[in-house]
DRENDO-1510 file (C-alpha; in Angstrom, 1 decimal, always signed):
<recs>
REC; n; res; u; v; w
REC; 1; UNK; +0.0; +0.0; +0.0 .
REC; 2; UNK; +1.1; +3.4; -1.0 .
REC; 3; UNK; +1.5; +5.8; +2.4 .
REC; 4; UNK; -1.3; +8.4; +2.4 .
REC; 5; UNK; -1.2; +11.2; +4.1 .
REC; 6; UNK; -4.7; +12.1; +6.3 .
REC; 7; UNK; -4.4; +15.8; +4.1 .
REC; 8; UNK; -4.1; +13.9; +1.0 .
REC; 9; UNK; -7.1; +11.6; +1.7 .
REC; 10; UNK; -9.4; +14.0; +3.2 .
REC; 11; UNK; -8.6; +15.7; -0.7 .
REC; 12; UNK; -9.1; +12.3; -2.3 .
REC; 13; UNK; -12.6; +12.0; -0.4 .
REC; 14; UNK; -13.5; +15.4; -1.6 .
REC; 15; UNK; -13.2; +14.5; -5.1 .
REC; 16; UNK; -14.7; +10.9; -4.7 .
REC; 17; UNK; -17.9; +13.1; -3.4 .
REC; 18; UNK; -17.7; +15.2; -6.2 .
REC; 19; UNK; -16.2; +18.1; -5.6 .
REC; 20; UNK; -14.4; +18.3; -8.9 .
REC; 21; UNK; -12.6; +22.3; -9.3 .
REC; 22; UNK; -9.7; +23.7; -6.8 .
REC; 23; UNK; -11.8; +26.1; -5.1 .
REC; 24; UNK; -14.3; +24.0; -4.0 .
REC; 25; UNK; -11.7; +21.2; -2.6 .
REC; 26; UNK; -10.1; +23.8; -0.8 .
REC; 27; UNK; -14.0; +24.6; +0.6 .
REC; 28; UNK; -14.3; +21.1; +1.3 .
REC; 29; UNK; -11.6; +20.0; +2.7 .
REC; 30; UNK; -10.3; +23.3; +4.8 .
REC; 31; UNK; -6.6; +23.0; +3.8 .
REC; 32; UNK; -5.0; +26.0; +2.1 .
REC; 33; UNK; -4.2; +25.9; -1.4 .
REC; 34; UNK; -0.8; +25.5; -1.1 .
REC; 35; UNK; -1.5; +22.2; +0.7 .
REC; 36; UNK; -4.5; +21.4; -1.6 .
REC; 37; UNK; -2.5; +22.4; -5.5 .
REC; 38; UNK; +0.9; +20.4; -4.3 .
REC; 39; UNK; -1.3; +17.3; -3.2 .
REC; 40; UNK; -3.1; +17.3; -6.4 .
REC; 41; UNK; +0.0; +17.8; -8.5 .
REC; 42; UNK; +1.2; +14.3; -6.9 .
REC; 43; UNK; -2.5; +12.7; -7.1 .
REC; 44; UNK; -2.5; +13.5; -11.2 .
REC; 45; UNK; +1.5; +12.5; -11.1 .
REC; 46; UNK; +0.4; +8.9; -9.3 .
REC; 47; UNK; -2.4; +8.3; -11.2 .
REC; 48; UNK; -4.9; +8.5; -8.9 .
REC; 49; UNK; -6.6; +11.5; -10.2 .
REC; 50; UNK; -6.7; +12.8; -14.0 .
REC; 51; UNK; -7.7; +17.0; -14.6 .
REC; 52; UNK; -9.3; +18.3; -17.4 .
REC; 53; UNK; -9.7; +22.2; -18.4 .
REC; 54; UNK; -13.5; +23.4; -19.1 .
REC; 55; UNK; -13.8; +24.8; -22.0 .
REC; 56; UNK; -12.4; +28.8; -22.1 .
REC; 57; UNK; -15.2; +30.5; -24.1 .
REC; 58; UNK; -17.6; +29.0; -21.1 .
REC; 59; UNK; -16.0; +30.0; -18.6 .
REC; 60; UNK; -15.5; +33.5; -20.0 .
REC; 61; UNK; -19.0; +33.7; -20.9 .
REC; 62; UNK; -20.1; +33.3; -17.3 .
REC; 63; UNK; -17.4; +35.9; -16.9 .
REC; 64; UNK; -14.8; +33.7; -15.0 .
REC; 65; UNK; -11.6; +32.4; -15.9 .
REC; 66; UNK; -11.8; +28.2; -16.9 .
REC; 67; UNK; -11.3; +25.9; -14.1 .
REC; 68; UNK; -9.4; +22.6; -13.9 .
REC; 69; UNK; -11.8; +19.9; -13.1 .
REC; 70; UNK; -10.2; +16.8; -10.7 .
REC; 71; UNK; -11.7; +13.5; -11.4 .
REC; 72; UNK; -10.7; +10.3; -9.3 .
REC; 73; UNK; -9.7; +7.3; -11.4 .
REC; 74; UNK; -10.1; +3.1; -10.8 .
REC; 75; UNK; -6.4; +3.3; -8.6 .
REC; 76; UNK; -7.2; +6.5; -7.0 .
REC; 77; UNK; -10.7; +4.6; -5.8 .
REC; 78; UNK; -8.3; +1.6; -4.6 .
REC; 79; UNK; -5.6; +3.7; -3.0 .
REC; 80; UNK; -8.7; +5.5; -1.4 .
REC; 81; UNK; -10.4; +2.4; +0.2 .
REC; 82; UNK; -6.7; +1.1; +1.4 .
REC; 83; UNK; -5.8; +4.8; +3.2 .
REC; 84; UNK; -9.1; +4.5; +4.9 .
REC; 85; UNK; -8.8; +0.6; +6.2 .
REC; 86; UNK; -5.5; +1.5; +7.4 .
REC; 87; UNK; -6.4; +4.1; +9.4 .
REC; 88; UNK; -9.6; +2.9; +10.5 .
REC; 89; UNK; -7.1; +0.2; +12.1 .
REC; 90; UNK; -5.9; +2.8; +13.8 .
REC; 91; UNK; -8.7; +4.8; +14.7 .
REC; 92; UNK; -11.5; +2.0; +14.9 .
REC; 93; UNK; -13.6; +5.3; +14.8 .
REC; 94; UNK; -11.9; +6.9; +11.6 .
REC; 95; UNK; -14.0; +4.3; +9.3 .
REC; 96; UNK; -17.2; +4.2; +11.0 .
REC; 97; UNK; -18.3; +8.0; +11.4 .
REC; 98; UNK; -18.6; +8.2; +15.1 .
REC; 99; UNK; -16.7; +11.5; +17.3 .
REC; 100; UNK; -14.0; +11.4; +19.7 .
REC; 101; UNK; -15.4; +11.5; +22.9 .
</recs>
């Protein structure tokens, strides 16, 4: 298994729930974007994530510049549900949703 940081899942997470653009991770997640940007340079570099650009004149026609849209891929999935195992082995309440008391 490939060591996974708890920042770098938390980003995988947000992207296996959807959130697909920069911005919104960062939203998600909490981390700043030099955290979030570094992480998924390495995710893309791995293969656990691909990007894709949206298309220029739509973005510019809502009056924004385009965003880079995250996706997770088959091995990011995997490397997601490992990360998570292994630390719900070490926090049996990591994996099932309950709070610290």
């Amino acid at each position: 298994m490939r060591r996974m940081s708890v920042t770098t899942l938390s980003v995988l997470h947000a992207i296996r729930d959807g959130v697909a653009y920069g911005f919104d991770i960062l939203d998600a997640t909490g981390l700043e974007s030099g955290t979030v940007y570094p992480i998924l340079s390495r995710l893309e570099e791995q293969g656990l994530v691909r990007s894709t650009w949206e298309n220029e004149a739509r973005a510019h026609a809502d009056g924004r510049p385009a965003r880079r849209y995250y996706a997770i891929t088959p091995a990011g999935k995997n490397a997601l549900d490992a990360a998570t195992r292994h630390y719900a082995l070490l926090v049996p309440a990591f994996g099932r949703g309950r709070k610290p008391r």
